[in-house]
N, CA, C and O of each residue as an XYZ file, in Angstrom:
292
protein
N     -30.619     19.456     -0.938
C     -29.185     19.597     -0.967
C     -28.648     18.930     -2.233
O     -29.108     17.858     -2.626
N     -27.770     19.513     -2.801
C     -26.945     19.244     -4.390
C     -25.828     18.327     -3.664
O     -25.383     18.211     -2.522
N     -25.603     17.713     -4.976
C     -24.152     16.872     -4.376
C     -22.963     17.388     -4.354
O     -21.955     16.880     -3.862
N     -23.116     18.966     -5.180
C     -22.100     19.417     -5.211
C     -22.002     20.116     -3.945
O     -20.911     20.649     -3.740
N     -23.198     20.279     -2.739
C     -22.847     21.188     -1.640
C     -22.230     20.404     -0.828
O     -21.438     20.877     -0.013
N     -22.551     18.653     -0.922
C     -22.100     17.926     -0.501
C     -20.545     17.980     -0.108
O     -19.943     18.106      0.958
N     -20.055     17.782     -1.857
C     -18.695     17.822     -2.043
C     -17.955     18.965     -1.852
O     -16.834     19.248     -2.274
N     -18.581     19.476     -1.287
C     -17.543     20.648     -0.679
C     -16.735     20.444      0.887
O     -15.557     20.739      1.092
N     -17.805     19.801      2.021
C     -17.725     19.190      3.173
C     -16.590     18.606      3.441
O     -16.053     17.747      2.742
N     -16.185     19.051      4.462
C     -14.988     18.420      5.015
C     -15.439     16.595      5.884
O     -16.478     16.598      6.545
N     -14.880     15.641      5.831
C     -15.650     14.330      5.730
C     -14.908     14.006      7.541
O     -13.822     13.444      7.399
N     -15.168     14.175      8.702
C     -14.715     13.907      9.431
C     -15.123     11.980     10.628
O     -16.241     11.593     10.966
N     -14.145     11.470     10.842
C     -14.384     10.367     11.334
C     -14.419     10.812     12.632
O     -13.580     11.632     13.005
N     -15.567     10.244     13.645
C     -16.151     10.297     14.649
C     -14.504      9.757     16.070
O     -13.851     10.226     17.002
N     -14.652      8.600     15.296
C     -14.157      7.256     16.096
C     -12.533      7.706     16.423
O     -11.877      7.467     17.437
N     -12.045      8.610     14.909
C     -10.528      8.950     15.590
C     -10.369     10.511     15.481
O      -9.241     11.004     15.449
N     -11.478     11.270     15.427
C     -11.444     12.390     14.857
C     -10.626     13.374     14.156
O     -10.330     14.547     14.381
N     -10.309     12.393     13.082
C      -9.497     12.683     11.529
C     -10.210     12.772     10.523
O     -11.277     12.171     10.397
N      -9.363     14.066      9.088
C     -10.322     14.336      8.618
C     -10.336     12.761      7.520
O      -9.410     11.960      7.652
N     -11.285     12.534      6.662
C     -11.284     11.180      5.852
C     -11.006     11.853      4.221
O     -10.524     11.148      3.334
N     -11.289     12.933      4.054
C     -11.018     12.752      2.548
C     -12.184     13.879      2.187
O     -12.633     14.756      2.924
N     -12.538     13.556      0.758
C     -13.596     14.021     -0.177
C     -14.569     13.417     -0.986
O     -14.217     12.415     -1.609
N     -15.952     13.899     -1.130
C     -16.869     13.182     -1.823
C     -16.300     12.915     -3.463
O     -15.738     13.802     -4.105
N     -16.452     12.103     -3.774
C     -16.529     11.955     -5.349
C     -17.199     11.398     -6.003
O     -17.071     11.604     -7.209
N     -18.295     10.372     -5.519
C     -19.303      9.838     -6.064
C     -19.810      9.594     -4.908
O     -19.247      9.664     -3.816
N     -21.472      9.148     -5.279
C     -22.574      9.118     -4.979
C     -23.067      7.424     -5.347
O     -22.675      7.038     -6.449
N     -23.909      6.372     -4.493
C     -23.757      4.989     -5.104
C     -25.418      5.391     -4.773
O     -25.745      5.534     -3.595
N     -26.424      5.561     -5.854
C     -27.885      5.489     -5.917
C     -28.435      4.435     -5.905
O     -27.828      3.640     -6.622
N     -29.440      3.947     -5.366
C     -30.347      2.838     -5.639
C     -31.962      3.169     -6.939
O     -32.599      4.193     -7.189
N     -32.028      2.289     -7.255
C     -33.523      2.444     -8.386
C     -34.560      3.263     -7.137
O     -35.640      3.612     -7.613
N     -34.467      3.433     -6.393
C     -35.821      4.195     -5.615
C     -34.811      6.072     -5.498
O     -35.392      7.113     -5.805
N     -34.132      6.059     -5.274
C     -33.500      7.344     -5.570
C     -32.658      7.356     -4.080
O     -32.161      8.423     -3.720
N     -32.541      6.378     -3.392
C     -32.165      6.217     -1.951
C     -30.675      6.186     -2.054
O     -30.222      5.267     -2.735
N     -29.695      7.144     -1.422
C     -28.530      6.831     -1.031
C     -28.072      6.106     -0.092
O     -28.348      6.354      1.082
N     -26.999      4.702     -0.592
C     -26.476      4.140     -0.358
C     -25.152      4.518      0.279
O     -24.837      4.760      1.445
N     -24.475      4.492     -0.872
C     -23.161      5.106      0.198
C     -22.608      6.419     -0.499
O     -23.104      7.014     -1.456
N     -21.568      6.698      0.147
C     -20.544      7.694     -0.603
C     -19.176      7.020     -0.699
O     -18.508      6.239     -0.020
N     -19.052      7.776     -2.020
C     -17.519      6.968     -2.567
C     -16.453      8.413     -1.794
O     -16.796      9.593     -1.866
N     -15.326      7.980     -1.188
C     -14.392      8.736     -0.449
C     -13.419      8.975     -1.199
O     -13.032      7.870     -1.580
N     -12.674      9.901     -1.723
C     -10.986     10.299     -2.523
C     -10.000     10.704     -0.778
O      -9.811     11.733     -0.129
N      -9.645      9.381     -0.635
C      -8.632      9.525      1.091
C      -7.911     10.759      1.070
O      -8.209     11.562      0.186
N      -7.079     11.028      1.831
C      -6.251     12.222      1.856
C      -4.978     11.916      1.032
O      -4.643     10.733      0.989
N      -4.318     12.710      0.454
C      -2.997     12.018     -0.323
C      -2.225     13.060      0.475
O      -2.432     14.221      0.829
N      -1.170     12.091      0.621
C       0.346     12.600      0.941
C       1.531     12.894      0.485
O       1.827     11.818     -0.036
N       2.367     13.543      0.320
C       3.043     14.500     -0.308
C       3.419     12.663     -1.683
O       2.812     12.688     -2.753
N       4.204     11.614     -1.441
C       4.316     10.910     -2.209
C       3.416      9.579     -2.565
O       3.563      8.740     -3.454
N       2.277      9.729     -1.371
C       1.283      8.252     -1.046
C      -0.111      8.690     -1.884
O      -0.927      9.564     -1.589
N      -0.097      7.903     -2.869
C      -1.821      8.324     -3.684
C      -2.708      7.665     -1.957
O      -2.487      6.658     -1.284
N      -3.715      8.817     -1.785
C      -4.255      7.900     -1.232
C      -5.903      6.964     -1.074
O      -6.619      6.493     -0.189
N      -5.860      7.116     -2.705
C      -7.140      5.920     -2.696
C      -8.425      5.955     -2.621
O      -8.820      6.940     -1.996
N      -9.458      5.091     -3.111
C     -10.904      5.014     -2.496
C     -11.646      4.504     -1.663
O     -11.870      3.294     -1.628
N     -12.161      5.388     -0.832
C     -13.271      4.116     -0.034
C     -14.512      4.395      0.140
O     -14.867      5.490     -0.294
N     -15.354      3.691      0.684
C     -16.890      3.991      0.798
C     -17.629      4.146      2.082
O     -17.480      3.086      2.689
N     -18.258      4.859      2.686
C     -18.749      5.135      3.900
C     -20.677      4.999      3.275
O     -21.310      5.551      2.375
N     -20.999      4.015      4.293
C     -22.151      3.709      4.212
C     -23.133      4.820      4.687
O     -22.915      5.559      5.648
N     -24.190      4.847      3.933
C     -25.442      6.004      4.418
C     -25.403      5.999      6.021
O     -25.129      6.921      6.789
N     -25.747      4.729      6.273
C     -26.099      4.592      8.158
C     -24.779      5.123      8.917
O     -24.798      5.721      9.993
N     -23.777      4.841      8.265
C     -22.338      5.241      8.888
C     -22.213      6.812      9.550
O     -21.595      7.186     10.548
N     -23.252      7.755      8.358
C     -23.430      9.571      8.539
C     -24.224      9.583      9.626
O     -25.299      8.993      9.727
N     -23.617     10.357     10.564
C     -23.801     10.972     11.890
C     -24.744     11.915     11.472
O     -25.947     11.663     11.411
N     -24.186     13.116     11.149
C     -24.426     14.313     10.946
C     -23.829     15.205      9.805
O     -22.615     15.220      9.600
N     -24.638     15.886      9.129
C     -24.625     16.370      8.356
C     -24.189     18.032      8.278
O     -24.968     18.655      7.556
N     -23.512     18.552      8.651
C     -23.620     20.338      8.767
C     -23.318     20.963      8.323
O     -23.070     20.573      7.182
N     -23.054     22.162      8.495
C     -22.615     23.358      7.295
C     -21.358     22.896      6.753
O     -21.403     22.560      5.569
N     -20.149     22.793      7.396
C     -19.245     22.772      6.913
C     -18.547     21.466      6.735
O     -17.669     21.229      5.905
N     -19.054     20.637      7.633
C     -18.318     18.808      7.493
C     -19.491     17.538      7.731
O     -20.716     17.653      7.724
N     -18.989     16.786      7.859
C     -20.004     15.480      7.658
C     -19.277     15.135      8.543
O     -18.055     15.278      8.594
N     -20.439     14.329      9.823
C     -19.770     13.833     10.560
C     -20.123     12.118     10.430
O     -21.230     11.581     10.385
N     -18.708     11.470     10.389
C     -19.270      9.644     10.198
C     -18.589      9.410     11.438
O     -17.773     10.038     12.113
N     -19.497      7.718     11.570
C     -18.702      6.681     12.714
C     -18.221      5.715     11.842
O     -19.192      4.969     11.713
N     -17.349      5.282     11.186
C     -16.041      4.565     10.802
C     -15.251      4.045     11.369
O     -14.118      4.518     11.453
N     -15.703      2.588     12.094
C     -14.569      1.830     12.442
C     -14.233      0.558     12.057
O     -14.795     -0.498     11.767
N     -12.666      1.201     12.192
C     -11.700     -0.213     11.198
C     -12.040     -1.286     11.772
O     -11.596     -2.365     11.376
């Protein structure tokens, strides 16, 4: 899988089942192991809304069309 098939995925949180955003980076380790994913939040008509990071272990599931994480605040 490309990161770009990645970044296509809709990023859904388990815990409130909302969507979280979009991939935009990738955080690699020297063995080629993913760490986390960097998140672009949802923005709102006047609210930038920001970055965050969802840890490898955090991904549920992976599927055609969304990523499923457990994310809790």
């Amino acid at each position: 899988m490309l990161l770009s098939d990645l970044q296509n995925k809709d990023i859904v949180n388990l815990a409130d089942g909302k969507r979280m955003g979009t991939i935009i980076d990738v955080d690699i380790d020297n063995t080629g192991k993913i760490n986390e994913l960097r998140i672009q939040k949802r923005k709102f008509i006047f609210f930038a809304g920001g970055v965050t990071s969802i840890k490898w272990s955090e991904i549920d599931k992976i599927g055609k069309d969304v990523i499923l994480v457990n994310v809790r605040s």
